[in-house]
N, C-alpha and C positions, 0 to 999 in steps of 0.2 A: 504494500500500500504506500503513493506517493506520500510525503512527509507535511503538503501540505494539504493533506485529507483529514479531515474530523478535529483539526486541532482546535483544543480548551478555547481557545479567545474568541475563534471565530463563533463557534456555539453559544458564546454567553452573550456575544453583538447581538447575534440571532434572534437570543431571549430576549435584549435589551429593546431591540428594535418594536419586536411583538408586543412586550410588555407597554410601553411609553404611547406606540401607535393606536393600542385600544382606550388607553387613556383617553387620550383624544379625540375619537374616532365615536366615541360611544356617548358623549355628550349629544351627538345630532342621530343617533341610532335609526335606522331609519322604519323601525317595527313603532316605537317607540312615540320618544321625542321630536323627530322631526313629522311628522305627519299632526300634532297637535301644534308645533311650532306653527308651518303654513297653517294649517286650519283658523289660529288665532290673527294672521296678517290678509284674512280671509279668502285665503286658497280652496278650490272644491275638491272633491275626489280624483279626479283627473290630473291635476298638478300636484296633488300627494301622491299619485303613482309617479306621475314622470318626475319629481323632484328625487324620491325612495330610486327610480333606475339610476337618475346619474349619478347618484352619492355611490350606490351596488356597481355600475356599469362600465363605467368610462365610455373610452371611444375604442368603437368595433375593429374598423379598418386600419387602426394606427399598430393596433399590433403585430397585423400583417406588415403594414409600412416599418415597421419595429425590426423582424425580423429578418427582413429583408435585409437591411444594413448589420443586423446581428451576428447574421452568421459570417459575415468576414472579421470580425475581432476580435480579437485575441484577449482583451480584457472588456468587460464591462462598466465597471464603477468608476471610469471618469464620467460616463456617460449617464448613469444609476443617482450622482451626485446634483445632476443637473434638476435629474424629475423631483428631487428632493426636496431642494430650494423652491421649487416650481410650486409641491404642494404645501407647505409650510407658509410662502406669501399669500395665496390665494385663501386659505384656512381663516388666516390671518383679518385677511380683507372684506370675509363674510361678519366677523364680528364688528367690526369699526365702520361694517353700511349700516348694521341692525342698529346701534347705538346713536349712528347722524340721522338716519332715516323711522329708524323703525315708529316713533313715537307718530310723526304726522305725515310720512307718507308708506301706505301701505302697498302699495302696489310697484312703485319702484325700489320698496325694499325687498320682494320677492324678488324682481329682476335682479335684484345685487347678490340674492342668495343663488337665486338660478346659474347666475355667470359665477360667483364663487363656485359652486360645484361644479359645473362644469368643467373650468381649469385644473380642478383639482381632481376630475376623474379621467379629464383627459388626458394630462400627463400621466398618469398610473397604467394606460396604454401603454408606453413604453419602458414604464417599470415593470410592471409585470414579467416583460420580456426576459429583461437584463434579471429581474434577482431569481427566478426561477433559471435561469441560464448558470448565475453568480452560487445558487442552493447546491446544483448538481456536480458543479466543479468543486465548489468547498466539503461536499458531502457521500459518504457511501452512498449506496442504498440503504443497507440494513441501516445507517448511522440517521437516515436521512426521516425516517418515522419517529426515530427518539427524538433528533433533535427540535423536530414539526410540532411532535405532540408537549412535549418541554413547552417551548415557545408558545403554543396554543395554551397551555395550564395555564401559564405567566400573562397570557394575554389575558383570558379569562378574571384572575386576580384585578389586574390592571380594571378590566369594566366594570368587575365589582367596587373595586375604588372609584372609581366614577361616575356609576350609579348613586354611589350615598351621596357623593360632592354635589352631582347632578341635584338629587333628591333636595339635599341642605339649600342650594342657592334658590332651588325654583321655589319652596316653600318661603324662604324667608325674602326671597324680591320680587317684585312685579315683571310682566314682562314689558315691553321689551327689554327693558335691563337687564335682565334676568339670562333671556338667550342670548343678547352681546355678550356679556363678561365670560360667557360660557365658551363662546367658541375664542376668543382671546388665551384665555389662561391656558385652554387645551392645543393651543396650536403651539405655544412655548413649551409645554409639555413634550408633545410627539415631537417637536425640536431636540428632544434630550432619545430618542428612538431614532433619527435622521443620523445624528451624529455619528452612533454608534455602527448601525450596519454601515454608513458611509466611509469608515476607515475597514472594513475587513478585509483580512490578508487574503487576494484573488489569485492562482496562481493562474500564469499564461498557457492559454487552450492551444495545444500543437494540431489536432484535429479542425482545421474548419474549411467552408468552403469557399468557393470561387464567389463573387458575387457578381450576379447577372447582370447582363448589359442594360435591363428594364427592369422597373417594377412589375410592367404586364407579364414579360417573359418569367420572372419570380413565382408570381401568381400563376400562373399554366403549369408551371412545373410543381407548385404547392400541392396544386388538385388533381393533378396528375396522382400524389404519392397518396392522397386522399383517395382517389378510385383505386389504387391497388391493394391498400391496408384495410383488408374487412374489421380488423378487429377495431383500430384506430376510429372508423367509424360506428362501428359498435358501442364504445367508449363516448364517445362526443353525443352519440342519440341519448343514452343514457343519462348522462350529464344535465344535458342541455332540457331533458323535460322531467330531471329532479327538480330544477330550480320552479318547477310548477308553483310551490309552495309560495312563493314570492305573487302569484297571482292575487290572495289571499291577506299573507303576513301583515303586509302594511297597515290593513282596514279593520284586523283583531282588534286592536288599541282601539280606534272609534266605538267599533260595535260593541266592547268593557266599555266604552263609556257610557253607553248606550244604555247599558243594563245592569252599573256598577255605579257608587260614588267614587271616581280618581280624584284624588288628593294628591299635590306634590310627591306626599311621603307614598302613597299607593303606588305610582307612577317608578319611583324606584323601586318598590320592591319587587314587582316586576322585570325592570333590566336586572336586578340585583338576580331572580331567581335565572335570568337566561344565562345571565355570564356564568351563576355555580354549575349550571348545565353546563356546559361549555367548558368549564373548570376542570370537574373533576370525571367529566366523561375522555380525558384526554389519558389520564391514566389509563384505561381499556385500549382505546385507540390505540395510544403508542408501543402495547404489549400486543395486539393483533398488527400491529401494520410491521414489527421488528419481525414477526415471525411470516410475514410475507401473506397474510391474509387481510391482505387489503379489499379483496372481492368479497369477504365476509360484511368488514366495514360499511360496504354500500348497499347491502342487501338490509343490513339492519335501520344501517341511517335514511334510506327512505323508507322503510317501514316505520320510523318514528315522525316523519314527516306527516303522512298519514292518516297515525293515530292525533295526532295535536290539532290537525284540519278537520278532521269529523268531531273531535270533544268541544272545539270551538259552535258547534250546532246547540250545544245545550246547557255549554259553563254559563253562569249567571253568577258565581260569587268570585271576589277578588281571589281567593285559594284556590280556586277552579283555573284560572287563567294564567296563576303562579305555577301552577304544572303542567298548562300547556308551554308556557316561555322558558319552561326548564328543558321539557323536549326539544325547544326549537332551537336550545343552544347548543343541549348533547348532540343534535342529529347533524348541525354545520359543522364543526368542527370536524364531526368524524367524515362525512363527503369531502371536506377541505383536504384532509390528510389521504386520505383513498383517491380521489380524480387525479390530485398531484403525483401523489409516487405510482400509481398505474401509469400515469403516460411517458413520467421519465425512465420509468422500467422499459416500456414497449419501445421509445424512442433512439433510433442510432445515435450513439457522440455526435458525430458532425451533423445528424442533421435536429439536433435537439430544438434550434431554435424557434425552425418552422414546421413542428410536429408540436413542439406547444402554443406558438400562434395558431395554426388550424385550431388545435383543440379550445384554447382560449376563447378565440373569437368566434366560435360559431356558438360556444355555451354561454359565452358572455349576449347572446341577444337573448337569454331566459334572464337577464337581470333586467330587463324591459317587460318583461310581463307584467308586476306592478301600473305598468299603463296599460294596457288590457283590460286588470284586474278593474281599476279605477274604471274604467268607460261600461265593464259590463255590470260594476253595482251601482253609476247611475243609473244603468236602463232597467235594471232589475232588483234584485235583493241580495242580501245576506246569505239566505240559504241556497241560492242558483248559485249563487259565487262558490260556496263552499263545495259543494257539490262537483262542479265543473274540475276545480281543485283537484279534488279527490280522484276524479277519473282520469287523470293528465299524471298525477302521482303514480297511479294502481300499473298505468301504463311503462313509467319509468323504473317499475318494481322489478316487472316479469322481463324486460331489456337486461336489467344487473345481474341475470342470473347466467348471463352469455358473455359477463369480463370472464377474462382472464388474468388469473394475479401472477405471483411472479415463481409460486413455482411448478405453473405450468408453461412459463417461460423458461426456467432454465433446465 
């Protein structure tokens, strides 16, 4: 094993990075917080899906365009350092419009949130590339679930710390005050997560290839390796109609309000309950995905998927919805850890970059379902929506049972 594999520092950046990022990250939650933030600047259902995709989403075709210059270099993280900066100002800029604008203009302080997230998801286009690229070089395989599910525990911690923060600020200040100071203090936060992955030790990729005379020529040749690899797209179908659940997620939190009193302190205990999902579902995770049953992983994480979308038909008390947001946290993480090391397993060295753009960006249009979701419960209800849900789910169930993990790869 090369010597700059698994080593101690760069695993703790890893954690560092995860840790600090959810901090951050989890103040505008997009289950959550942000969906009653716009609702309050009086945003409808439609613009809490589309706001919920591009906070999940980013930009589709950048990580094709990502790629494409990807796979000629030999280091990543000068270029990993840029998306960095990129989203830490833009984070930055959403709190400092809420604060100038938020109080008496409401509709151009949407637009200032819209274009904050937007910049900030669409630079994650080309991060994505680089640190799943940056993951694979600095990490086994087998090394590379420990140190996912690690980072995911620490993350999980990290929401939990910021769920109570969250909790504390929005009970004790009005808004808009309340959502300024929030995305402010969290973006110098995940500053102290930028820093850290941004120094890790990269070593130089001696495998890579030629970069094509075109982006079109890129792209012919991407879906070229796309029509050849059944399982690859195996993989991506699956994927791509797990995130079903997102049709749904975002408008739980309405319909708890609906049928619940949320309170500031309510309102956190619920992230509180998603993030201990997410927490200490990662110990499991990273003791199945070490042992190369990562196909287990996604069998079970949409079947929790599932279950949380049908309980949401009939929860009506705040502890009812505290164990739906527990499932919804254990069951992300564990698809996060299983989608990721399935494709870096099935994927060649040299052509890692554009077999995880393919897979990225075609699953990354299931973090727009959220606007789907939004358009089909103004035209209808709760329970069509849930429902629809469910059968887009049931769908991505009986597809996971056709991965292939890794050792029936090797």
């Amino acid at each position: 094993m090369p010597k700059s594999k698994n080593k101690k520092s760069n695993h703790k950046k890893n954690i560092l990075h995860g840790f600090f990022l959810s901090i951050g990250t989890t103040i505008a939650e997009p289950h959550t917080i942000l969906p009653l933030m716009v609702s309050y600047f009086g945003g409808g259902s439609v613009l809490i899906g589309f706001f919920s995709s591009l906070l999940r989403g980013g930009a589709i075709i950048v990580q094709l365009y990502a790629a494409f210059h990807a796979q000629s270099y030999p280091r990543m993280i000068p270029y990993f350092r840029r998306v960095l900066i990129t989203r830490f100002f833009s984070w930055f800029f959403i709190g400092v419009a809420i604060l100038l604008l938020g109080q008496n203009n409401h509709t151009l302080t949407l637009w200032a949130i819209g274009i904050g997230l937007f910049i900030f998801s669409f630079s994650a286009g080309f991060g994505a590339i680089y640190f799943r690229e940056i993951i694979a070089k600095v990490f086994t395989h087998k090394f590379r679930g420990h140190t996912m599910s690690v980072r995911q525990f620490f993350s999980g911690f990290g929401a939990l710390m910021s769920g109570v923060g969250t909790a504390y600020i929005l009970e004790s200040y009005s808004p808009p005050f309340s959502f300024g100071i929030l995305f402010i203090i969290s973006a110098f936060l995940m500053g102290f997560g930028y820093l850290a992955i941004g120094t890790i030790d990269e070593p130089i990729k001696e495998n890579i290839l030629q970069k094509e005379k075109s982006f079109k020529l890129f792209l012919n040749n991407a879906f070229t390796i796309l029509k050849k690899d059944n399982q690859l797209r195996i993989q991506i179908l699956t994927f791509l109609l797990a995130y079903s659940y997102l049709f749904s997620l975002p408008f739980i939190i309405l319909d708890a309000q609906r049928k619940t009193e949320l309170t500031g302190y309510a309102i956190g205990f619920l992230i509180t309950s998603q993030m201990v999902g997410a927490m200490f579902s990662n110990i499991v995770w990273g003791k199945l995905s070490s042992n190369g049953l990562n196909k287990l992983i996604s069998n079970v994480t949409i079947f929790m998927t599932i279950l949380a979308v049908v309980l949401s038909f009939f929860s009506t008390s705040l502890y009812m919805y505290m164990f739906i947001f527990f499932i919804v946290g254990a069951s992300m993480d564990g698809t996060r850890i299983s989608s990721g090391n399935l494709l870096l397993i099935l994927a060649p060295e040299e052509q890692r970059p554009i077999y995880s753009a393919l897979q990225t960006n075609i699953v990354s249009f299931g973090m727009f379902f959220s606007i789907i979701g939004g358009v089909l419960l103004s035209l209808t209800n709760y329970d069509i929506l849930y429902g629809f849900t469910v059968v887009c789910l049931i769908l991505s169930f009986i597809l996971s049972f056709k991965l292939q993990d890794e050792k029936i790869l090797t």
